[in-house]
N, CA, C and O atoms as CSV, one atom per row, in Angstrom:
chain,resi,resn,atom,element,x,y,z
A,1,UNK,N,N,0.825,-1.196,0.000
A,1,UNK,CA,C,0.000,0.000,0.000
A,1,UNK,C,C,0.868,1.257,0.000
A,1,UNK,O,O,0.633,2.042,-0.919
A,2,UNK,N,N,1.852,1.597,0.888
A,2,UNK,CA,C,2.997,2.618,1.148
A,2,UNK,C,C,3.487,3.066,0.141
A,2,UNK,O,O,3.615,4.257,-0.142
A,3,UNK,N,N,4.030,1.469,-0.936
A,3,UNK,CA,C,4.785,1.553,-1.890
A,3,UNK,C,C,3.831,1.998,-3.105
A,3,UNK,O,O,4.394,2.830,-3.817
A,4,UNK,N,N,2.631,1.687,-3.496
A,4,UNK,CA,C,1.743,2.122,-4.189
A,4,UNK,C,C,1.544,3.560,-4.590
A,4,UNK,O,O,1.521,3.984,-5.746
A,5,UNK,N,N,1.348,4.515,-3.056
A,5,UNK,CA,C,1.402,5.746,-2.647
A,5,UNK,C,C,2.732,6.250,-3.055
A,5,UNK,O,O,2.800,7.381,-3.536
A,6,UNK,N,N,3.864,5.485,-2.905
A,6,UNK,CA,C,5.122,6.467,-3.424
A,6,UNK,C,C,5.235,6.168,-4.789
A,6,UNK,O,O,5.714,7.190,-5.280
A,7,UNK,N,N,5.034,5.193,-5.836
A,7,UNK,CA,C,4.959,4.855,-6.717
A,7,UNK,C,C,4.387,6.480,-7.734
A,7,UNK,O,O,4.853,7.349,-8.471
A,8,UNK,N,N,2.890,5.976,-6.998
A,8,UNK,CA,C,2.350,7.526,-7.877
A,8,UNK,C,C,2.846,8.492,-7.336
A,8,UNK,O,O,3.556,9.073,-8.157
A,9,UNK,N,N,2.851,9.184,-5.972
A,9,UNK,CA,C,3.546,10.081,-5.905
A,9,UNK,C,C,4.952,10.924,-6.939
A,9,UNK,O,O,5.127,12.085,-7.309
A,10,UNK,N,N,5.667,9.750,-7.097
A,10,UNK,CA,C,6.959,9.510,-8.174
A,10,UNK,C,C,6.492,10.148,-9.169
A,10,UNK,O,O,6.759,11.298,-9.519
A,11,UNK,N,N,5.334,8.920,-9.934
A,11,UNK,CA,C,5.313,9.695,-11.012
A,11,UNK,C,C,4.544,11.029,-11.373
A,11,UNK,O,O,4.716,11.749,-12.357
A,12,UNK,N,N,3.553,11.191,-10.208
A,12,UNK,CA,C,2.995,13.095,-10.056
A,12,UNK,C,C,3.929,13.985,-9.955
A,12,UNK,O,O,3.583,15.107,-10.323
A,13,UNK,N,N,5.369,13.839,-9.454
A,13,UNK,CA,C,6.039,14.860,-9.721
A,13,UNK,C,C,6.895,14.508,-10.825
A,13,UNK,O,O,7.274,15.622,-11.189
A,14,UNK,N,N,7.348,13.814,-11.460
A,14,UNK,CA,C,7.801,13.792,-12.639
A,14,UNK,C,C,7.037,14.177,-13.727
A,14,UNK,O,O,7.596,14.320,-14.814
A,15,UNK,N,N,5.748,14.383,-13.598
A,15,UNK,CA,C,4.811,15.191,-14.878
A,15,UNK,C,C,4.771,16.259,-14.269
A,15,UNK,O,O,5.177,16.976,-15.185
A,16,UNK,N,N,4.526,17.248,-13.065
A,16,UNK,CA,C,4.900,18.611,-13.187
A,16,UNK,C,C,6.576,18.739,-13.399
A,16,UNK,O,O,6.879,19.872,-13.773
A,17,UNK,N,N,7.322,18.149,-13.298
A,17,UNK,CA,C,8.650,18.466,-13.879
A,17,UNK,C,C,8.777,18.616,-14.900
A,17,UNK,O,O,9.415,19.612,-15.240
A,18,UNK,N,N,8.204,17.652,-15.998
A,18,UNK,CA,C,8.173,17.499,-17.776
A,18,UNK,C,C,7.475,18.953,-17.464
A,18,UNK,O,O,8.062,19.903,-17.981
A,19,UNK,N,N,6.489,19.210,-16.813
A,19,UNK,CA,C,5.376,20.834,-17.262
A,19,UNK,C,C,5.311,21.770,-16.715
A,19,UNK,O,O,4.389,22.565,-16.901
A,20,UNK,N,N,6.607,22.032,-15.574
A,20,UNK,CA,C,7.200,23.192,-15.448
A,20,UNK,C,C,8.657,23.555,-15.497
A,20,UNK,O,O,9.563,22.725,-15.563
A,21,UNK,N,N,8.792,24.682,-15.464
A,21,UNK,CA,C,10.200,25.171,-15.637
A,21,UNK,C,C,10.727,26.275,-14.499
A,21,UNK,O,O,9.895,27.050,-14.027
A,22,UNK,N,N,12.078,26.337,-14.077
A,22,UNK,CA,C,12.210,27.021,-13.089
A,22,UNK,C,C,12.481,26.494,-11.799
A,22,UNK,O,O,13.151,25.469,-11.921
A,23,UNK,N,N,12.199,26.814,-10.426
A,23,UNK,CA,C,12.010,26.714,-9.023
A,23,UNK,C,C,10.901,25.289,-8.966
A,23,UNK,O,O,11.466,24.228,-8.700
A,24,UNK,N,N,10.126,25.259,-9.087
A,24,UNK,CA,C,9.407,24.506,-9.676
A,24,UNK,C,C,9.802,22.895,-9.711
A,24,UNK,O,O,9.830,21.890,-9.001
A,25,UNK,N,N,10.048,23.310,-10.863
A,25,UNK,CA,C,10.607,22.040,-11.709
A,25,UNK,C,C,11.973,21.638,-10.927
A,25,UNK,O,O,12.034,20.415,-10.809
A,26,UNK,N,N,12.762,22.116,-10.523
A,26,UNK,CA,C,13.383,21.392,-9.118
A,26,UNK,C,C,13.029,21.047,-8.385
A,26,UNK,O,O,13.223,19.879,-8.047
A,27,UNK,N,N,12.307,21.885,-7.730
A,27,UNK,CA,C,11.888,20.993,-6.345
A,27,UNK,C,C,10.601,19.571,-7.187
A,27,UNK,O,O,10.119,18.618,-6.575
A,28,UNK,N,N,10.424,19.838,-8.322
A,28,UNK,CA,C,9.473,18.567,-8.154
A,28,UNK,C,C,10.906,17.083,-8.891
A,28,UNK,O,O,10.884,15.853,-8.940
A,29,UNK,N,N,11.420,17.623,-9.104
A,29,UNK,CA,C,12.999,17.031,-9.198
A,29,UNK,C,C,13.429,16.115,-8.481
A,29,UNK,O,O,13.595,14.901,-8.597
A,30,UNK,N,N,13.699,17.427,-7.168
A,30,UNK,CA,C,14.144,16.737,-6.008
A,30,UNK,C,C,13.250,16.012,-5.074
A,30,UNK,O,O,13.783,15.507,-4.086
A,31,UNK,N,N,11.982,15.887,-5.235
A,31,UNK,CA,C,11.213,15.092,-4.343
A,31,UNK,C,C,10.643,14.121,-5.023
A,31,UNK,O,O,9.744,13.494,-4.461
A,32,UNK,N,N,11.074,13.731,-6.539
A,32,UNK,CA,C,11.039,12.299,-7.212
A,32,UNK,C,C,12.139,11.897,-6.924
A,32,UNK,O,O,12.175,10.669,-7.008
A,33,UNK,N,N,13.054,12.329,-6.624
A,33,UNK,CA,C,14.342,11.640,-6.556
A,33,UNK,C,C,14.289,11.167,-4.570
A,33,UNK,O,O,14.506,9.974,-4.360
A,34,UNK,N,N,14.110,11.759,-3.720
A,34,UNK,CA,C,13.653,11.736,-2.322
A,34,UNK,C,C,12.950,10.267,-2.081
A,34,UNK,O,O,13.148,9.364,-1.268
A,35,UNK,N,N,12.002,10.468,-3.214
A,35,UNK,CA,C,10.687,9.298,-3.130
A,35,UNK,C,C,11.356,8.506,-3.579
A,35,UNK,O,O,11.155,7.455,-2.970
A,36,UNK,N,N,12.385,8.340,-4.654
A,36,UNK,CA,C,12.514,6.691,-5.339
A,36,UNK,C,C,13.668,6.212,-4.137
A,36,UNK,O,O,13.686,5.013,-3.861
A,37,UNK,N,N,14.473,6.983,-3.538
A,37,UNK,CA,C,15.542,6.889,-2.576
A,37,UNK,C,C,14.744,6.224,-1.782
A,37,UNK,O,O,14.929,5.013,-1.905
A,38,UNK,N,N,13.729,6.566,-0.824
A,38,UNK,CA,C,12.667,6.157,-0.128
A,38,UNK,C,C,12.593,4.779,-0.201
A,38,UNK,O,O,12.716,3.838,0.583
A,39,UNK,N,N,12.314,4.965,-1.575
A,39,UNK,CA,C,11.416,3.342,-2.289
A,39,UNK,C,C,12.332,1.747,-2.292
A,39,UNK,O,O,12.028,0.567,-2.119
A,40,UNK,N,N,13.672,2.569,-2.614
A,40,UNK,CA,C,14.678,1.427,-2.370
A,40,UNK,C,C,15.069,1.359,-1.235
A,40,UNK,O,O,15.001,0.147,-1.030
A,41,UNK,N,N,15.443,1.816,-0.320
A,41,UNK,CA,C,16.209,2.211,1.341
A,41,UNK,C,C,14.780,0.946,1.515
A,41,UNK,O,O,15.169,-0.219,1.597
A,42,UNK,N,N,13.386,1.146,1.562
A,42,UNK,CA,C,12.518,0.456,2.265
A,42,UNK,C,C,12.719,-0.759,1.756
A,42,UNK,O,O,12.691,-1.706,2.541
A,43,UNK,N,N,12.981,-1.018,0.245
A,43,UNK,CA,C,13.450,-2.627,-0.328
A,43,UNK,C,C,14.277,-3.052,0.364
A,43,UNK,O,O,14.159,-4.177,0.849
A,44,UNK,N,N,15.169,-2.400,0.563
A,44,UNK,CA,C,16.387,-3.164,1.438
A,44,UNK,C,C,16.321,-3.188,2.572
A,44,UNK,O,O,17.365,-3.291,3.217
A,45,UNK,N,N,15.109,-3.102,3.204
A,45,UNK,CA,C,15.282,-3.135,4.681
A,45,UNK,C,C,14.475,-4.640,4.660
A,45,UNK,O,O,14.915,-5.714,5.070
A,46,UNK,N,N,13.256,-4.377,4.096
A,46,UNK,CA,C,11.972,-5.732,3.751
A,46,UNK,C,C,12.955,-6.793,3.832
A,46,UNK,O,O,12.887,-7.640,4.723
A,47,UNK,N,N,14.061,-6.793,2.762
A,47,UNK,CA,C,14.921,-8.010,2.183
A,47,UNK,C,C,15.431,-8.387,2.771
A,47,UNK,O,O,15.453,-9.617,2.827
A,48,UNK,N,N,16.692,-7.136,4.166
A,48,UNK,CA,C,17.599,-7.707,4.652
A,48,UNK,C,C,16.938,-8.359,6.145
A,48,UNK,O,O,17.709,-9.084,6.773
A,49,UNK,N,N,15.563,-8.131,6.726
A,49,UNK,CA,C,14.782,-8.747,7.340
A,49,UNK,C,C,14.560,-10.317,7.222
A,49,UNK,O,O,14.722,-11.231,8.031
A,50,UNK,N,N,13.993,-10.268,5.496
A,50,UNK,CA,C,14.255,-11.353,5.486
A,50,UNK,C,C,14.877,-12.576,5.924
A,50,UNK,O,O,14.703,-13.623,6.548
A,51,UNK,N,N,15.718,-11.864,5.244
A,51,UNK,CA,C,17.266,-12.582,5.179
A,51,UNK,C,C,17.617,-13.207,6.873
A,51,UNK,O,O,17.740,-14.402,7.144
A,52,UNK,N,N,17.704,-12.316,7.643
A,52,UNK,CA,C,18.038,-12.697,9.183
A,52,UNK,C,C,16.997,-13.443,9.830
A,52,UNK,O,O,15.900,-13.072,10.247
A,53,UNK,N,N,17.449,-14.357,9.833
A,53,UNK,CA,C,16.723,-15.781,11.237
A,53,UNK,C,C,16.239,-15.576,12.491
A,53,UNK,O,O,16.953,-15.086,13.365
A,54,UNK,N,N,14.828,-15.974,12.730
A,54,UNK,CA,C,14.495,-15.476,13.857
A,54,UNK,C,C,15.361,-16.575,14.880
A,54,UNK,O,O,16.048,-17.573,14.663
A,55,UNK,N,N,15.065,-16.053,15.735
A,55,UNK,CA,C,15.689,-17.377,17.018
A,55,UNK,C,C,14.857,-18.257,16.884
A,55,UNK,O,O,15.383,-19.235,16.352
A,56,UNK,N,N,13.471,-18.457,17.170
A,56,UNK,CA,C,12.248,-18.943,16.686
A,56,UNK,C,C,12.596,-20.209,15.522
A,56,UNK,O,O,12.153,-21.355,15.457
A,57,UNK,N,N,13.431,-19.586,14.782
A,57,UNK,CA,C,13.136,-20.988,13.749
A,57,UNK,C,C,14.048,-22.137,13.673
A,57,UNK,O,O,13.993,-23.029,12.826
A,58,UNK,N,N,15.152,-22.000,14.933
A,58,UNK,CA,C,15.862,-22.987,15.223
A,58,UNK,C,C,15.778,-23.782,16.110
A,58,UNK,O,O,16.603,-24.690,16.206
């Protein structure tokens, strides 16, 4: 669901970026770039969770 929400988010500011110019169009720049940073940092947390063994399963 989270990831859904940043997904579009992503791509709502990458179409006011293509459709503005200026102040603008940076900051909608920099907060697609914020969000996809987001998007992976949270992949790698899911994964490296994974990855580690509970005590539980030994």
């Amino acid at each position: 669901m989270i990831k859904a929400v940043l997904v579009i988010a992503v791509i709502l500011q990458i179409v006011v970026a293509v459709q503005s110019d200026g102040l603008v169009r940076a900051l909608a720049e920099l907060s697609a770039f914020l969000l996809v940073s987001v998007l992976v940092l949270s992949a790698n947390t899911q994964k490296r969770k994974k990855l580690i063994p509970n005590a539980d399963e030994f």
